[in-house]
TIKE-969761 format. One line per 3 residues: number of its first residue (from 1); their letters; for each residue x, y, z of N, C-alpha, C. Coordinates in pm, whole numbers, plus 50000, padded with zeros to 5 digits. Layout:
N
NUM> a> X Y Z X Y Z X Y Z | ...;
END
This chain:
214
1> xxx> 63571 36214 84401 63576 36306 84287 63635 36236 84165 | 63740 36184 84183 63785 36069 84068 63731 35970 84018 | 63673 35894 84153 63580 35768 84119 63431 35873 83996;
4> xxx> 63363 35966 84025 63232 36060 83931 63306 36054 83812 | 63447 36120 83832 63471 36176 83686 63564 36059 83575 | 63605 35955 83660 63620 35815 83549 63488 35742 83521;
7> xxx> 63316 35751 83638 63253 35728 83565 63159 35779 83465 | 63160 35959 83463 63189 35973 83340 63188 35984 83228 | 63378 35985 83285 63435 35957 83104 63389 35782 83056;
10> xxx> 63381 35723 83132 63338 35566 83086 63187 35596 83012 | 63078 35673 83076 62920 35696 83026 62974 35707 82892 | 63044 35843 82876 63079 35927 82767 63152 35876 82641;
13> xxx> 63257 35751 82674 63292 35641 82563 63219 35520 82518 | 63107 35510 82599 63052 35431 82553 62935 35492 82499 | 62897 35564 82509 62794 35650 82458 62849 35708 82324;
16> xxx> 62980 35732 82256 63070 35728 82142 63050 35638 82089 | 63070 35480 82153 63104 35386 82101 62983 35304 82025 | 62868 35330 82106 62740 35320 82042 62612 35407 81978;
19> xxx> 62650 35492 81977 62595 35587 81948 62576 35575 81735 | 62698 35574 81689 62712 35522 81537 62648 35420 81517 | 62683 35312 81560 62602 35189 81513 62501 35211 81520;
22> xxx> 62363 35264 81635 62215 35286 81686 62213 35360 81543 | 62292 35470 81534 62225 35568 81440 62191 35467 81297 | 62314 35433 81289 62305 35336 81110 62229 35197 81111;
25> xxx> 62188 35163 81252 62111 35050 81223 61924 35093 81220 | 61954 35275 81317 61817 35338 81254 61749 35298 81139 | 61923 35390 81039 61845 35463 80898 61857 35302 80825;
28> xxx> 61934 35200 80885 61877 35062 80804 61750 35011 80818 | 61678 35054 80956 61579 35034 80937 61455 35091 80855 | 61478 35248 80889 61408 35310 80779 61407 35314 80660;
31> xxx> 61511 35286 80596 61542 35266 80423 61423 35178 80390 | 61380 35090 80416 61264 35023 80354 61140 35110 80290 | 61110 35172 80434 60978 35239 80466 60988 35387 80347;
34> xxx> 61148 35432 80376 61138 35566 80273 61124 35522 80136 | 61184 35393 80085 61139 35357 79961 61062 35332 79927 | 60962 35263 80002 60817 35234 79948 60725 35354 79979;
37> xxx> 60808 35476 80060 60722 35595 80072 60735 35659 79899 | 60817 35616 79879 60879 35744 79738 60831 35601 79613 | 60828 35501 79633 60767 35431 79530 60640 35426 79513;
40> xxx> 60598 35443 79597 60461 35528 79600 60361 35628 79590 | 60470 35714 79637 60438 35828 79581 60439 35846 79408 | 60537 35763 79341 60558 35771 79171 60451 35680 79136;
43> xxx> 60432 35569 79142 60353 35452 79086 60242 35493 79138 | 60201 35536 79250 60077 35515 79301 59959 35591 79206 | 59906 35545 79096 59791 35593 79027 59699 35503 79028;
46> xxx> 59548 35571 79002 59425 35520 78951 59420 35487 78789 | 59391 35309 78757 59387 35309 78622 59255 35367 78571 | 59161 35368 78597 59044 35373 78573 59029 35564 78574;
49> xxx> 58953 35616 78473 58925 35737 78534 58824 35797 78406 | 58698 35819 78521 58534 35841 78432 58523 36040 78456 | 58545 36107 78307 58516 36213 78343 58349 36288 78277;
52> xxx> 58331 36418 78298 58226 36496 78224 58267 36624 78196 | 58251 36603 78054 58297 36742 78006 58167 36849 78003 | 58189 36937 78113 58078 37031 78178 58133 37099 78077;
55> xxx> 58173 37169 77965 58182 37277 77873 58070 37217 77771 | 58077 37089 77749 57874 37060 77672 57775 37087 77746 | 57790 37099 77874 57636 37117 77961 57569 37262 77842;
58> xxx> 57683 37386 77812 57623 37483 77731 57527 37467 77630 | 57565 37333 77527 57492 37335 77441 57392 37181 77436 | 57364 37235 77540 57244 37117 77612 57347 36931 77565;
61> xxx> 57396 36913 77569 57479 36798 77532 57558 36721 77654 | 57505 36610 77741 57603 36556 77802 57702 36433 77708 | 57837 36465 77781 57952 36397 77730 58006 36314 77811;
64> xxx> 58046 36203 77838 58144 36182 77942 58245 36067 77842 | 58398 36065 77912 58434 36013 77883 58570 35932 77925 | 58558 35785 77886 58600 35666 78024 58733 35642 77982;
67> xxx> 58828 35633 78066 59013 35604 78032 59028 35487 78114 | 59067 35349 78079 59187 35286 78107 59301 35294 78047 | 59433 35306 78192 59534 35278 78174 59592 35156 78141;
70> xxx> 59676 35085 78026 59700 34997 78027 59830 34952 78058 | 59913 35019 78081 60027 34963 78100 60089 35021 78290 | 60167 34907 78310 60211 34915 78458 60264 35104 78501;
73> xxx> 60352 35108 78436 60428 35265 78419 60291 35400 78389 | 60175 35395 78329 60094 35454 78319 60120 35563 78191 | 60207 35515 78073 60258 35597 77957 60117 35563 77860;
76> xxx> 60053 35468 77863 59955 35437 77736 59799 35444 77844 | 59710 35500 77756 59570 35480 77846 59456 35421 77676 | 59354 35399 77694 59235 35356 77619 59123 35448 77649;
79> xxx> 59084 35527 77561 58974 35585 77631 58868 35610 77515 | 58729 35615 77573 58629 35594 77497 58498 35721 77507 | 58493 35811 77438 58436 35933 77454 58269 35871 77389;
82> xxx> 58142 35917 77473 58068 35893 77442 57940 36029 77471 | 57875 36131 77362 57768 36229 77401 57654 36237 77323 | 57594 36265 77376 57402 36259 77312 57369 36389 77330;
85> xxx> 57308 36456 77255 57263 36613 77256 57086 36572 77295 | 57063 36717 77374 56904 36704 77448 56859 36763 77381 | 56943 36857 77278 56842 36984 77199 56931 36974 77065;
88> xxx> 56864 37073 77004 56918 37087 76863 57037 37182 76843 | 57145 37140 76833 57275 37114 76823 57300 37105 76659 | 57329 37249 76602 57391 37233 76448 57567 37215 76422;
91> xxx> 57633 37161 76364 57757 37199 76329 57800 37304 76277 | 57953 37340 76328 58008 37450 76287 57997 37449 76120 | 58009 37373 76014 58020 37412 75840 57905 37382 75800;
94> xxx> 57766 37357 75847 57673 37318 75765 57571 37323 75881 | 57408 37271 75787 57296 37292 75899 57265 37120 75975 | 57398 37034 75988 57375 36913 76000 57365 36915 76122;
97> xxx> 57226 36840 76224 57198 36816 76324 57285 36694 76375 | 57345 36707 76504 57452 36632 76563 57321 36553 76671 | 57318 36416 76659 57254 36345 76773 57315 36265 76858;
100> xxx> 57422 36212 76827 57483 36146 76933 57646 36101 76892 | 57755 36085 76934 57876 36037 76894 57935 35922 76974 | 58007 35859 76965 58085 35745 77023 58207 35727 76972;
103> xxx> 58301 35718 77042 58440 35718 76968 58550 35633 77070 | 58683 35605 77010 58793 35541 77047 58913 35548 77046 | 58994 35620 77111 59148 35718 77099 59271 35542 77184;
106> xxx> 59317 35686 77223 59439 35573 77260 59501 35721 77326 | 59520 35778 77446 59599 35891 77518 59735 35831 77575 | 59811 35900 77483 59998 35881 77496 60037 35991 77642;
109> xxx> 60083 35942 77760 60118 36038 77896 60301 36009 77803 | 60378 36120 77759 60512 36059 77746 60578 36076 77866 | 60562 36142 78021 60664 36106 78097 60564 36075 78215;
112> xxx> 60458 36002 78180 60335 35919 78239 60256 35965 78349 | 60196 35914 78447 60123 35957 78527 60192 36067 78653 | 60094 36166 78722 60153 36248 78781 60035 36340 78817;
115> xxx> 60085 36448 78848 60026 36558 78929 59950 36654 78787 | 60061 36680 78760 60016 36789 78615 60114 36699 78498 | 59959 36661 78383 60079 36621 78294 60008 36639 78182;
118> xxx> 60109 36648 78043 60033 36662 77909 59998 36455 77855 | 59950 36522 77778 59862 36374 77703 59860 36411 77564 | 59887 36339 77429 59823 36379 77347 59807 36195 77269;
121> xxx> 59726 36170 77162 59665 36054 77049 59570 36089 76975 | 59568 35951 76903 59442 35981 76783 59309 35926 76860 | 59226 35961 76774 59103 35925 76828 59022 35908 76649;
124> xxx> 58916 35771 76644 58865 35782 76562 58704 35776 76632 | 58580 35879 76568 58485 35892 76598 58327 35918 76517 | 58257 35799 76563 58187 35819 76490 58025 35857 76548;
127> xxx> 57980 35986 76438 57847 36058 76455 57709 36036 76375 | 57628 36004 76485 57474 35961 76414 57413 36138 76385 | 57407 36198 76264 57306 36340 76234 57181 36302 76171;
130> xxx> 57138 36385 76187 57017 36467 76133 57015 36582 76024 | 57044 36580 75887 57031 36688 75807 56915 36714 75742 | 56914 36877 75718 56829 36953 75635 56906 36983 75501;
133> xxx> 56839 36911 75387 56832 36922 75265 56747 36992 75179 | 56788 37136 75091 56618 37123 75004 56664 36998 74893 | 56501 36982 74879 56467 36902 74786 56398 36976 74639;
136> xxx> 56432 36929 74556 56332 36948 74400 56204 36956 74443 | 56084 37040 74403 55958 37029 74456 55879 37101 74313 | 55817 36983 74278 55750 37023 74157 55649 37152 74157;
139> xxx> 55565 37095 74219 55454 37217 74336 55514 37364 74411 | 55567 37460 74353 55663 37535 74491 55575 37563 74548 | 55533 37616 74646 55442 37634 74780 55538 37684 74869;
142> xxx> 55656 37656 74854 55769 37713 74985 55782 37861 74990 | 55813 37985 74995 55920 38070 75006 56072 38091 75010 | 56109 37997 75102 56263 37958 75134 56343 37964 74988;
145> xxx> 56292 37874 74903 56357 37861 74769 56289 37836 74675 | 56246 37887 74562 56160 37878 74484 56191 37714 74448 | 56115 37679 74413 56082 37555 74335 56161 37393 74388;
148> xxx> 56205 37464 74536 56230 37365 74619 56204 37385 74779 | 56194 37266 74815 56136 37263 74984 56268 37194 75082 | 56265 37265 75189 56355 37176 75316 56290 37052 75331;
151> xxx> 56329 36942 75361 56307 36848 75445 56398 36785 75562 | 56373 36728 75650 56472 36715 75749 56481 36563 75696 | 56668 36470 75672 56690 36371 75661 56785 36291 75738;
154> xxx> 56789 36145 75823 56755 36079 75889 56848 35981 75800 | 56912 35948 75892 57038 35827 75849 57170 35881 75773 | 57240 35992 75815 57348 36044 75809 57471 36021 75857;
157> xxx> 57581 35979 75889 57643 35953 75943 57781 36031 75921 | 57854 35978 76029 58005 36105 76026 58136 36012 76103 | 58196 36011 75986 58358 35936 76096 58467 36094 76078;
160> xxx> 58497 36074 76212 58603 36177 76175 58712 36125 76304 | 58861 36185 76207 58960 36162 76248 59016 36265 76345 | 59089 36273 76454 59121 36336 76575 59246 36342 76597;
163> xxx> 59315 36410 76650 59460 36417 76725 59416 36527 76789 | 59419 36444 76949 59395 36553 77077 59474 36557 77148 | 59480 36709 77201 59607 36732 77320 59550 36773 77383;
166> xxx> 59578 36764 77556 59531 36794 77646 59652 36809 77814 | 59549 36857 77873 59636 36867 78016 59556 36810 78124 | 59613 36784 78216 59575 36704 78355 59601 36719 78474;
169> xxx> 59530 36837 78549 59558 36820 78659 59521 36706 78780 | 59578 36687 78826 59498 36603 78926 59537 36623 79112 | 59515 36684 79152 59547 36762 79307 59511 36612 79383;
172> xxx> 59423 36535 79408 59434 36472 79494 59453 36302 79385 | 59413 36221 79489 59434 36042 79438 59318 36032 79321 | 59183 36076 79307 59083 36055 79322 59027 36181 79194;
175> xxx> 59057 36255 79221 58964 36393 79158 59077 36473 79026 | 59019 36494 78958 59104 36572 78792 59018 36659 78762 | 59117 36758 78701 59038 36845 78606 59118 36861 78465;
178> xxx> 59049 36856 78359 59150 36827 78244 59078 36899 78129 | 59189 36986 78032 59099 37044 77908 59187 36943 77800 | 59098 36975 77647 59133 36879 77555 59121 36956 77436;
181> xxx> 59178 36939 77361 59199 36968 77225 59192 36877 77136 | 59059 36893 77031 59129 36765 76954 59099 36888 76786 | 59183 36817 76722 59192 36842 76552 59220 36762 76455;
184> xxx> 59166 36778 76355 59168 36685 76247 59031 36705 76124 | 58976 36581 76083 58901 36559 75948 58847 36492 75933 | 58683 36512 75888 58555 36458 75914 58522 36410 75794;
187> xxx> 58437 36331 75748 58327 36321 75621 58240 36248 75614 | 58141 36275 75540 58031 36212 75571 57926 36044 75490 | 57845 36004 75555 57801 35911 75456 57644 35912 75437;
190> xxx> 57595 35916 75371 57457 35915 75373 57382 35800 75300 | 57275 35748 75393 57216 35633 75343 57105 35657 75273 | 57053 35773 75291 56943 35812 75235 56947 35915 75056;
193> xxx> 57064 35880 75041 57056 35986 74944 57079 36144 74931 | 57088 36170 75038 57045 36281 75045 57156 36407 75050 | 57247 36364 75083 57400 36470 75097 57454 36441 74954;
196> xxx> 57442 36548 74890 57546 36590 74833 57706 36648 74829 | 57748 36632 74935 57861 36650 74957 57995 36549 74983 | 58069 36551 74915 58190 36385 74950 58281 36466 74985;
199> xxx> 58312 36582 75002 58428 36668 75038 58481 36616 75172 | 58614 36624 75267 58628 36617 75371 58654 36723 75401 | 58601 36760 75535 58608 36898 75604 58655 36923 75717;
202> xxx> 58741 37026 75799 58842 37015 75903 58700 37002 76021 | 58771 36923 76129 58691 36954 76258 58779 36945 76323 | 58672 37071 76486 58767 37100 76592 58696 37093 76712;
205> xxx> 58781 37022 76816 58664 37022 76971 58743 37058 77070 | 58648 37120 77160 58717 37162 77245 58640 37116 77399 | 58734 37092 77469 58638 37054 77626 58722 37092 77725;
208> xxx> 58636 37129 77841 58709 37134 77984 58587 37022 78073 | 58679 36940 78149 58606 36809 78220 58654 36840 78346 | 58596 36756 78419 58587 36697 78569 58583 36539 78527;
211> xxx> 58674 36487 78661 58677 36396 78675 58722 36309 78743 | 58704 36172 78787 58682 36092 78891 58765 35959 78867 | 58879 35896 78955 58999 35858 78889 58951 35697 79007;
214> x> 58945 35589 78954 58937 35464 79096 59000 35370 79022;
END
């Protein structure tokens, strides 16, 4: 009965005696693994990310538009918005036909990549139109306007200036959904003669995208 119960209390002090160390040479082992679990979890983003703003599918217009990230931390991106209209597409202040745009921002993340985050930069962009002008018409023959005729004119162009804000979700590694705001001021150039107008005029866009992050 003595000899069981001194061995025991002997199991039982040494099972004290090692028991601390096992535990702390555990969590020394694990400390690696939880840090690169949690450094990973923060850093781990896609620089690259190609979206489509399905709110143009409405007005027959595909858009898409491409972001690199450039910096390690993921605070600065490059992104390059590019859409072509399938149909006739007028602007909101005038009867100027929109045919295609291409443009070049710079999207500021200020507390950088993540799950849900805001974005906002400039963007400068420029638009190939199509305007309807009347013209002087010696002959009237029109109705529309006495003693002048529409014609449709061809080599129009449009730079306009941007500051867009937007949001970002992104639920998995891979997949986003993001709306955008942009505002600012347009004007135009015409090679043909044909605009009378040098005024600059406010513009405003609006999109909700999908998109695809590798």
């Amino acid at each position: 009965m003595k000899l069981r119960f001194k061995k025991h209390k002997m199991v039982k002090a040494l099972r004290n005696r090692f028991l601390l160390p096992c535990c702390l040479a555990a969590v020394m082992m694990l400390m690696p693994l939880l840090n690169h679990a949690q450094a990973t979890d923060k850093n781990d983003f896609r620089n690259n990310h190609i979206s489509l703003m399905i709110s143009d599918i409405i007005i027959a217009r595909v858009s898409v538009d491409y972001e690199r990230v450039i910096d390690d931390k993921g605070y600065l991106a490059l992104h390059m918005p590019v859409s072509w209209v399938l149909n006739d597409y007028f602007t909101l202040f005038n009867n100027d036909q929109l045919k295609y745009h291409i443009g070049l921002g710079l999207n500021i993340y200020p507390t950088a990549q993540g799950k849900f985050k805001y974005f906002l930069g400039p963007e400068l962009r420029y638009s190939a139109l199509e305007v309807y002008r009347y013209v002087k018409y010696d002959n009237s023959r029109n109705d529309i306007a006495p003693g002048y005729t529409r014609e449709r004119v061809k080599g129009v162009f449009q730079m306009a200036f941007l500051i867009n804000n937007g949001m970002i979700f992104t639920p998995t590694l891979h997949f986003a959904v993001s709306t955008v705001l942009g505002l600012g001021l347009q004007s135009e150039f015409d090679t043909k003669g044909a605009n009378n107008r040098n005024e600059i005029l406010p513009k405003a866009t609006f999109s909700v995208r999908l998109g695809y992050k590798f």
